[in-house]
ChimeraX commands (.cxc) that place a marker at each C-alpha (Angstrom):
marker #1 position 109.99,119.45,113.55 radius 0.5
marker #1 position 111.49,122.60,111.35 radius 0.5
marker #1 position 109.40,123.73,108.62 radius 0.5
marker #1 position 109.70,126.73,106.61 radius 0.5
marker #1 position 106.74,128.67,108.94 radius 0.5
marker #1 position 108.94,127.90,111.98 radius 0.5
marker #1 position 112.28,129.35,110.60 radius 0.5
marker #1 position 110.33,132.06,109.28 radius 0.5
marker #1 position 108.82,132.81,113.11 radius 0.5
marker #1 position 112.47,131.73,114.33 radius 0.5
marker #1 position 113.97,135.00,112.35 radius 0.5
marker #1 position 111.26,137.26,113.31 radius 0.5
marker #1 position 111.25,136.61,117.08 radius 0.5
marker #1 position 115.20,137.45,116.61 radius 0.5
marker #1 position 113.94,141.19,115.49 radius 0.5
marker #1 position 112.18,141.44,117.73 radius 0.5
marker #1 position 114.54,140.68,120.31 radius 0.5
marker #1 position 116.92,142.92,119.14 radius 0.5
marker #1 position 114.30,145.51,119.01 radius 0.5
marker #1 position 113.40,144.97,123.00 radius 0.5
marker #1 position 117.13,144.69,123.92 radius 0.5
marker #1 position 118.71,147.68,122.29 radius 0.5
marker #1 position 115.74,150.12,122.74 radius 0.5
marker #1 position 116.49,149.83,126.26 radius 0.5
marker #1 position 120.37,149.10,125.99 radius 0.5
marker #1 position 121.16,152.52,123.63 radius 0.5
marker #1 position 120.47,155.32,125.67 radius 0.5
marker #1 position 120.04,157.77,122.49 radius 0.5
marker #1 position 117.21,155.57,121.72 radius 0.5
marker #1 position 115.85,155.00,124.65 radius 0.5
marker #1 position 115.51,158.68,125.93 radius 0.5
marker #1 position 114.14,159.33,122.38 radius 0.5
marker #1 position 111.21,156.59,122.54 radius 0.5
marker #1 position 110.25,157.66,126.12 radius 0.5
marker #1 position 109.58,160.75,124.47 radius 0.5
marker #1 position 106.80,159.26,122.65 radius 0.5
marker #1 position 105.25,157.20,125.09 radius 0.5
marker #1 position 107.72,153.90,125.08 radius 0.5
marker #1 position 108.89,154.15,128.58 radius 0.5
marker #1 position 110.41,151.58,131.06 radius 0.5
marker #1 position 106.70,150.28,131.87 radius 0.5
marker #1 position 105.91,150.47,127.81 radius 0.5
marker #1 position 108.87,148.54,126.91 radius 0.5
marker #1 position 108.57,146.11,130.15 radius 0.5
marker #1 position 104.91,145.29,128.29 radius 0.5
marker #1 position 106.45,144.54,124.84 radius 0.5
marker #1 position 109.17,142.53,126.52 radius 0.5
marker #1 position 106.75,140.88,128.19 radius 0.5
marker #1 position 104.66,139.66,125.27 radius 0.5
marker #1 position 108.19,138.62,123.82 radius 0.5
marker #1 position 108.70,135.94,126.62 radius 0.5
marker #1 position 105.29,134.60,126.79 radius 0.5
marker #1 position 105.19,134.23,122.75 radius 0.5
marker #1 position 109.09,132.53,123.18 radius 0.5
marker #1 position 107.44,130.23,125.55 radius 0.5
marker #1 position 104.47,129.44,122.87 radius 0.5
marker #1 position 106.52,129.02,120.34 radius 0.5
marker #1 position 109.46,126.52,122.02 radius 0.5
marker #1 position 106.26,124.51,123.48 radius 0.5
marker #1 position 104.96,124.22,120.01 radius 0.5
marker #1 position 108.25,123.19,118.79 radius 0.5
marker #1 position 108.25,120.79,121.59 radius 0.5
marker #1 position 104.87,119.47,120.88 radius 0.5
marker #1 position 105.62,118.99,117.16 radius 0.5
marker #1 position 108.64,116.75,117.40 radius 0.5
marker #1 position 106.55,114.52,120.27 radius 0.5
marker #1 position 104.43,114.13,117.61 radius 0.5
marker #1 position 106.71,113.86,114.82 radius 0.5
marker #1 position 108.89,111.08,117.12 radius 0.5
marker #1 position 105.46,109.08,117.77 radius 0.5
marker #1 position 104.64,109.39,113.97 radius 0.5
marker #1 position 107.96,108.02,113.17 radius 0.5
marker #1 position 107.48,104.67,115.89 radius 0.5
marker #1 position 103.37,104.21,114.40 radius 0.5
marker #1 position 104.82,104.34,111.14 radius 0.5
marker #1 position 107.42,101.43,111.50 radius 0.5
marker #1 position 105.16,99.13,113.40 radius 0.5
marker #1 position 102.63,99.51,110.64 radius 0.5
marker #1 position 105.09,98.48,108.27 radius 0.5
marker #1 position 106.23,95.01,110.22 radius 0.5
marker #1 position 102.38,94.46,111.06 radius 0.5
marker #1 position 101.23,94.71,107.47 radius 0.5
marker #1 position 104.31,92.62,106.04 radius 0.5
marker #1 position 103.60,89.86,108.28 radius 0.5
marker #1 position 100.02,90.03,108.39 radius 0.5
marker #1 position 100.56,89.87,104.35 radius 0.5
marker #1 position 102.72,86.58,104.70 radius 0.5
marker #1 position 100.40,84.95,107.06 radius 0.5
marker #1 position 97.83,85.67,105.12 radius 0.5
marker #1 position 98.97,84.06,101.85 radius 0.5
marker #1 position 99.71,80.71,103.94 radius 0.5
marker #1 position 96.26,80.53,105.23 radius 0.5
marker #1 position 94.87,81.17,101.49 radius 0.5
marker #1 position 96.87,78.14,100.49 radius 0.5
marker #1 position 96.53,75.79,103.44 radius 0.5
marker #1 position 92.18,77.11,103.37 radius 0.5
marker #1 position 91.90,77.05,99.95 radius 0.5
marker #1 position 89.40,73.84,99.49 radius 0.5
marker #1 position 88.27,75.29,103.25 radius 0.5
marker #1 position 85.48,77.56,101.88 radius 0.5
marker #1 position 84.24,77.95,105.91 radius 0.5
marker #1 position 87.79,78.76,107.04 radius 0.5
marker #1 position 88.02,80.91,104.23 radius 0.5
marker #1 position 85.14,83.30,105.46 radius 0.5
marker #1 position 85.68,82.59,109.05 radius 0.5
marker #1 position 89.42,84.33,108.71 radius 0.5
marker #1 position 88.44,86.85,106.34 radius 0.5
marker #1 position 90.39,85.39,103.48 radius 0.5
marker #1 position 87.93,86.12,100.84 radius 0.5
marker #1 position 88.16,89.35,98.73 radius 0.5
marker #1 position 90.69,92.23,99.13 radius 0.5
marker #1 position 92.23,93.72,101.68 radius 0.5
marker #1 position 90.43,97.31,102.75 radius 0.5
marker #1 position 93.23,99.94,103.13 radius 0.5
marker #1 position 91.28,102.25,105.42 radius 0.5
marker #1 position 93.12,102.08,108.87 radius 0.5
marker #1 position 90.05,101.04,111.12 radius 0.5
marker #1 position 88.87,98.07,108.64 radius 0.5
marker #1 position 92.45,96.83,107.98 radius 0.5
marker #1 position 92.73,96.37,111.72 radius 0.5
marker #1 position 89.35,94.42,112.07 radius 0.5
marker #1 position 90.71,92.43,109.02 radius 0.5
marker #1 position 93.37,91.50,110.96 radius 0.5
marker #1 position 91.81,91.00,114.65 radius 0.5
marker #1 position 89.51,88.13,112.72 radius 0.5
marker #1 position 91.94,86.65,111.12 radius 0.5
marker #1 position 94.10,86.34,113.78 radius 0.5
marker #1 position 91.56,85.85,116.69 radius 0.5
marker #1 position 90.13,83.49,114.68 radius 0.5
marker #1 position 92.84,81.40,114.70 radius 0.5
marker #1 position 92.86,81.65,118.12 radius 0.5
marker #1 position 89.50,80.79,118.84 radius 0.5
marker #1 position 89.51,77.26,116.38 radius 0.5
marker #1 position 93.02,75.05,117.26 radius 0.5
marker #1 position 92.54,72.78,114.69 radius 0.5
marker #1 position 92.72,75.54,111.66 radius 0.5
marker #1 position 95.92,77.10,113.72 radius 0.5
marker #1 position 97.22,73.54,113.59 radius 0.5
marker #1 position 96.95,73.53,109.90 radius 0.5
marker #1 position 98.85,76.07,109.93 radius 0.5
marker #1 position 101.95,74.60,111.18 radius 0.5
marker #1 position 102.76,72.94,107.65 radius 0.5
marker #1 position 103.91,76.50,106.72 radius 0.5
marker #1 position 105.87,77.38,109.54 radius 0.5
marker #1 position 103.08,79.45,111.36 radius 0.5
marker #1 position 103.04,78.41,115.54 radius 0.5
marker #1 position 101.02,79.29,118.19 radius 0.5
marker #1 position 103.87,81.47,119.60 radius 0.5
marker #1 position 103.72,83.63,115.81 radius 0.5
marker #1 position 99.80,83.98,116.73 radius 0.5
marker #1 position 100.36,85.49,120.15 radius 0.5
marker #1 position 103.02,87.59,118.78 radius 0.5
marker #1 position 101.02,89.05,116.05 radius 0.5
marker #1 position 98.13,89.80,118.36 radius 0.5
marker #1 position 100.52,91.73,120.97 radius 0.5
marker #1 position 101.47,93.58,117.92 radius 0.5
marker #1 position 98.12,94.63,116.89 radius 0.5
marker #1 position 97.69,95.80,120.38 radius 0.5
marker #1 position 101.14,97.72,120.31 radius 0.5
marker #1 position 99.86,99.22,117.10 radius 0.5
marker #1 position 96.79,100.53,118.35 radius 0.5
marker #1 position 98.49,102.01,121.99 radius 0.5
marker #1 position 101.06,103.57,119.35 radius 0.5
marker #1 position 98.19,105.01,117.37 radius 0.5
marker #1 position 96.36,106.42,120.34 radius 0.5
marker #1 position 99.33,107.90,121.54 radius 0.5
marker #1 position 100.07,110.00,118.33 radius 0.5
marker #1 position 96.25,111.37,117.65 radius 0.5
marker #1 position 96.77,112.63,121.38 radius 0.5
marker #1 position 100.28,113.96,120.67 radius 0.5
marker #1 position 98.35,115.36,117.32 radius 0.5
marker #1 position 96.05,116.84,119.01 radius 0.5
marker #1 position 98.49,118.40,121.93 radius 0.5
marker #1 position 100.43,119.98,118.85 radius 0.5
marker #1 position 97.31,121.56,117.41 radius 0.5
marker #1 position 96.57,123.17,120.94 radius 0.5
marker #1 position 100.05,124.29,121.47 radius 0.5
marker #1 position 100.40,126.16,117.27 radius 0.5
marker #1 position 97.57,127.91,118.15 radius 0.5
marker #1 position 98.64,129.24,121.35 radius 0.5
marker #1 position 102.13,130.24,119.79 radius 0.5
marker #1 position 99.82,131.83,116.88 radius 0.5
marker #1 position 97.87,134.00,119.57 radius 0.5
marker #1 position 101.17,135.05,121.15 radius 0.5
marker #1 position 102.21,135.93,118.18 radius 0.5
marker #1 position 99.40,137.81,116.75 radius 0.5
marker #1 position 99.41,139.92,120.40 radius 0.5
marker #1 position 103.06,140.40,119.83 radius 0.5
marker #1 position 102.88,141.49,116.33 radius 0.5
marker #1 position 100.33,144.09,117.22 radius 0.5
marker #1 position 102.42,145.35,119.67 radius 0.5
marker #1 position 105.60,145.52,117.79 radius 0.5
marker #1 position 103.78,147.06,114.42 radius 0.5
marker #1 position 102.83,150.43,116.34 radius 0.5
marker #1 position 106.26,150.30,117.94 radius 0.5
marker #1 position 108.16,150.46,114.85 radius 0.5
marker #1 position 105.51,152.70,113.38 radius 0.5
marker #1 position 106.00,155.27,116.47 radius 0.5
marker #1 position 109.81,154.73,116.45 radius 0.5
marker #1 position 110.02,155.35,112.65 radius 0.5
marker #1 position 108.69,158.56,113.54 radius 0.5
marker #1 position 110.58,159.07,116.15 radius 0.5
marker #1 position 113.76,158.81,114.91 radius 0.5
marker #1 position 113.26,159.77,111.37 radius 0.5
marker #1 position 116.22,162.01,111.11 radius 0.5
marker #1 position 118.60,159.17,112.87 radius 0.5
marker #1 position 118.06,156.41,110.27 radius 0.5
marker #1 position 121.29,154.68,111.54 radius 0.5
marker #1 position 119.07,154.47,115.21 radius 0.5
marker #1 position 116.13,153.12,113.34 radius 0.5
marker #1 position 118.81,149.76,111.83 radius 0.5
marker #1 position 119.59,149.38,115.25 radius 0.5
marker #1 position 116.00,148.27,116.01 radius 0.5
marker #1 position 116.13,145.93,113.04 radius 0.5
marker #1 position 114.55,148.28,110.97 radius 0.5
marker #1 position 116.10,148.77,107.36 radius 0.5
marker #1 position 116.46,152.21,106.00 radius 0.5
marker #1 position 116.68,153.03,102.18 radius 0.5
marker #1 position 119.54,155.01,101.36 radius 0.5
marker link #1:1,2 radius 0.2
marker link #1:2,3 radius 0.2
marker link #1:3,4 radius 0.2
marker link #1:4,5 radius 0.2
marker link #1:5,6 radius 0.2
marker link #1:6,7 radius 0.2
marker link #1:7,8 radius 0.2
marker link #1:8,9 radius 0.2
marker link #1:9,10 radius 0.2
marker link #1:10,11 radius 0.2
marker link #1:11,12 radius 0.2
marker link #1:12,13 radius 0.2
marker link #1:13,14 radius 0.2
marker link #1:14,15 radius 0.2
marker link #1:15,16 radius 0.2
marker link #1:16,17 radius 0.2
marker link #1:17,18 radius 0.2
marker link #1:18,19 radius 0.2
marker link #1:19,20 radius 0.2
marker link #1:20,21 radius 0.2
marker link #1:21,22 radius 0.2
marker link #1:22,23 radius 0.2
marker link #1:23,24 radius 0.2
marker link #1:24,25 radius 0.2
marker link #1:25,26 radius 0.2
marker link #1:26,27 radius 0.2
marker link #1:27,28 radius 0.2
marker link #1:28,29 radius 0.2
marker link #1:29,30 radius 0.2
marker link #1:30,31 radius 0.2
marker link #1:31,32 radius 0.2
marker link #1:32,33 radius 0.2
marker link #1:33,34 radius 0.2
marker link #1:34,35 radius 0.2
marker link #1:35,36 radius 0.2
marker link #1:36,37 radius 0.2
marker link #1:37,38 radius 0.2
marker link #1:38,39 radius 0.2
marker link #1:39,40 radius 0.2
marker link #1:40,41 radius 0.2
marker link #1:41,42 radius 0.2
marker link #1:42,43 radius 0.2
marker link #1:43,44 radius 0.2
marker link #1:44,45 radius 0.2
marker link #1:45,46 radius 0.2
marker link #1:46,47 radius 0.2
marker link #1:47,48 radius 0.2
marker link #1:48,49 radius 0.2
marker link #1:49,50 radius 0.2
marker link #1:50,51 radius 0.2
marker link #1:51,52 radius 0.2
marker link #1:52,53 radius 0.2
marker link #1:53,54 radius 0.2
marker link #1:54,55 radius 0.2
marker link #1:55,56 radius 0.2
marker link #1:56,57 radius 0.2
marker link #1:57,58 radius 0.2
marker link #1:58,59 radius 0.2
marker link #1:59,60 radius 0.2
marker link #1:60,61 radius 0.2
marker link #1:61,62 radius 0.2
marker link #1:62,63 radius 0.2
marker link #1:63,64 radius 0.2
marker link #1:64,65 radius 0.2
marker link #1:65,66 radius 0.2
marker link #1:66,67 radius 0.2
marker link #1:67,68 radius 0.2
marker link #1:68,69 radius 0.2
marker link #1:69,70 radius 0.2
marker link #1:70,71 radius 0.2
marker link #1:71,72 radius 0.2
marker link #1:72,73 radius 0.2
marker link #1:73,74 radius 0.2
marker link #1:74,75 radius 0.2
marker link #1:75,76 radius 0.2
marker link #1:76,77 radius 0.2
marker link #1:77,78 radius 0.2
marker link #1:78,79 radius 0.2
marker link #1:79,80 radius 0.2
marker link #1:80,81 radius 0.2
marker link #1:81,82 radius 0.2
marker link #1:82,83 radius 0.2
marker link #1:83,84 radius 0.2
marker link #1:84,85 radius 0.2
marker link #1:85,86 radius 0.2
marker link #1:86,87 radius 0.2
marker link #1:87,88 radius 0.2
marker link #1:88,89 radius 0.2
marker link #1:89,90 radius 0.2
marker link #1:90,91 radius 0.2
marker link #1:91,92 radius 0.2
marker link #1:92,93 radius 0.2
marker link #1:93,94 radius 0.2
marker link #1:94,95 radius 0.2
marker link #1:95,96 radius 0.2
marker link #1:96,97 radius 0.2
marker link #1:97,98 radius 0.2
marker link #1:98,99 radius 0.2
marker link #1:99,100 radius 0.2
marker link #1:100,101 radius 0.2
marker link #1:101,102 radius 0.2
marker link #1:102,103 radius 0.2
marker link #1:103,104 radius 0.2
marker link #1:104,105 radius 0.2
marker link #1:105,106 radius 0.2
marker link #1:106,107 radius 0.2
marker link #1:107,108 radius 0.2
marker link #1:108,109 radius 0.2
marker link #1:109,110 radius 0.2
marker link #1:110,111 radius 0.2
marker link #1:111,112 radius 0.2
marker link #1:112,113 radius 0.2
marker link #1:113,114 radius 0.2
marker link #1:114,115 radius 0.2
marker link #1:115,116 radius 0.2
marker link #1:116,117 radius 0.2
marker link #1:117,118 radius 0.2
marker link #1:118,119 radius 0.2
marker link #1:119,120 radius 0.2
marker link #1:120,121 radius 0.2
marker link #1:121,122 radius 0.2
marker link #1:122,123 radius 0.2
marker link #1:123,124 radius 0.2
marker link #1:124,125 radius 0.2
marker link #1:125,126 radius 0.2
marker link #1:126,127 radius 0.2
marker link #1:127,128 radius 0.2
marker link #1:128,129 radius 0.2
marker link #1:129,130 radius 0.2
marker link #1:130,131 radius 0.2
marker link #1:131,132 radius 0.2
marker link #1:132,133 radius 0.2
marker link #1:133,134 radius 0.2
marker link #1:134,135 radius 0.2
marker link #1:135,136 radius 0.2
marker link #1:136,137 radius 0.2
marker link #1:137,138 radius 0.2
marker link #1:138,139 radius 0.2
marker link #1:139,140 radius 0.2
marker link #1:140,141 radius 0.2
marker link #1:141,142 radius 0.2
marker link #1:142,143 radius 0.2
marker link #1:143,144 radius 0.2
marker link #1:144,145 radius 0.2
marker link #1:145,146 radius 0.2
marker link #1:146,147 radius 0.2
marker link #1:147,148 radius 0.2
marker link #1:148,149 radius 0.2
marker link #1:149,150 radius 0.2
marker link #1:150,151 radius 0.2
marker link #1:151,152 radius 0.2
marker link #1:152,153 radius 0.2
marker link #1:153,154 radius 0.2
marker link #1:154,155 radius 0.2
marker link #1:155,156 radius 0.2
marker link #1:156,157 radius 0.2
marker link #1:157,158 radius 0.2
marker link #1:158,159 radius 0.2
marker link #1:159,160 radius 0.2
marker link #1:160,161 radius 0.2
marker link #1:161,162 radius 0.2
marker link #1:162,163 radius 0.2
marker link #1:163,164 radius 0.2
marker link #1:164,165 radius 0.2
marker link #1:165,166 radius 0.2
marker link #1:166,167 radius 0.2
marker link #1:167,168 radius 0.2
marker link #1:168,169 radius 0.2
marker link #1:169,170 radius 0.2
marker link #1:170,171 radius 0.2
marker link #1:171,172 radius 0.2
marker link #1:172,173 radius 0.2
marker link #1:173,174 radius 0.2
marker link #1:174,175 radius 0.2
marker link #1:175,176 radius 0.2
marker link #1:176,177 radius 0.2
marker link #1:177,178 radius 0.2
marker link #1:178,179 radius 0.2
marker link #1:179,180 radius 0.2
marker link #1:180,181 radius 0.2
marker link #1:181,182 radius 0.2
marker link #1:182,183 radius 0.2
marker link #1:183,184 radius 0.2
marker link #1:184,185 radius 0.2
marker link #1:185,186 radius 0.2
marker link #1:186,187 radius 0.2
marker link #1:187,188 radius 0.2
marker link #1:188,189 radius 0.2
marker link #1:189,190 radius 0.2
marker link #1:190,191 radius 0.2
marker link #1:191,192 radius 0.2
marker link #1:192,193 radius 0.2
marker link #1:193,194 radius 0.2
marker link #1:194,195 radius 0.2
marker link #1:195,196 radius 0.2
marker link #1:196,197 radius 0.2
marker link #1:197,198 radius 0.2
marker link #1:198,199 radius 0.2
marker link #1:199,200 radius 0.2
marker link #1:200,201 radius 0.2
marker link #1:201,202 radius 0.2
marker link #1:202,203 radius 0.2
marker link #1:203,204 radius 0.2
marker link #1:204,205 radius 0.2
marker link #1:205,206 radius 0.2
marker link #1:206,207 radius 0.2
marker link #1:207,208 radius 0.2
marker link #1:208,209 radius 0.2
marker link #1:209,210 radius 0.2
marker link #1:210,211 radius 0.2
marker link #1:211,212 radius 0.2
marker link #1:212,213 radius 0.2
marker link #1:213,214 radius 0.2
marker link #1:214,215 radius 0.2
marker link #1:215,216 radius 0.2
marker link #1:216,217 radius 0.2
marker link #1:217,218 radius 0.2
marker link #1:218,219 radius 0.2
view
């Protein structure tokens, strides 16, 4: 899942590749930053704290289009649920109408709640009440609603709750994993904030080195 954050961390984990790679790779600028302290050992530390925040951040990329992908699949079996469950629903009000028992027993009465957790029990009573009391699913029948509907929209209530579990985990995985990447990141940033304060010192006279290391000059 790209989002403007990511492309922005995207770009800056490119500096600071280029940064690692040609400090080492231009010998001008590498003999000048040992000089102030950025040896082989130095630079193998920043490189290091490149690949573990790489790592953080592909994982979290990872993790967010898991989540994204099981977002996606909740979101579609909500929709078929709550269009049938909307259908059915209307038959029974018709066929229940005079049926002021059936009425309450299948939670036919009033509206609808749209909070996640209560829509769901709306549903289980409905449709487990049918279930439990043949002669009201019999009823039924008039408007095209069979026994073989009724097991099928109680698999799918159970399909929509494994789907749901499965994303607030995924949701929760993704969470865990953006702030990992944001603690390699903050241990990188610290690193590579004294190095380009150090090699802007360093080089100060070589401006053209300084670009090199992703770091713009002013003419």
């Amino acid at each position: 899942m790209v989002t403007k954050k990511s492309n922005s961390e995207v770009q800056t984990l490119e500096q600071y590749r280029v940064a690692l790679t040609n400090v080492e790779q231009q010998q001008e600028i590498a003999a000048t930053m040992t000089e102030f302290g950025y040896d082989t050992a130095a630079i193998a530390e920043g490189k290091l704290l490149f690949e573990n925040v790489r790592k953080a951040f592909d994982f979290n990329r990872q993790e967010d289009n898991e989540t994204l992908e099981c977002r996606i699949n909740l979101d579609a079996i909500t929709e078929s649920i709550s269009a049938n469950y909307w259908l059915d629903r209307k038959k029974a009000k018709v066929i229940f109408k005079d049926n002021p028992l059936a009425m309450q027993q299948l939670s036919l009465t009033g509206s609808v709640p749209k909070a996640y957790i209560k829509w769901v029990e709306y549903m289980k009573t409905f449709y487990n009440g049918l279930k439990a009391a043949p002669d009201l699913l019999s009823k039924m029948a008039r408007l095209k609603f069979t026994e073989e509907n009724l097991d099928t929209r109680i698999a799918s209530i159970q399909e929509l709750e494994t789907s749901r579990a499965k994303y607030l985990k995924e949701v929760g995985e993704s969470q865990e994993a953006t702030q990992a990447k944001d603690a390699a990141f903050a241990e990188i940033d610290n690193w590579m904030r004294e190095f380009y304060a150090v090699a802007k010192i360093a080089m100060e006279d070589q401006p053209q080195l300084l670009e090199s290391l992703g770091i713009l000059v002013r003419n």
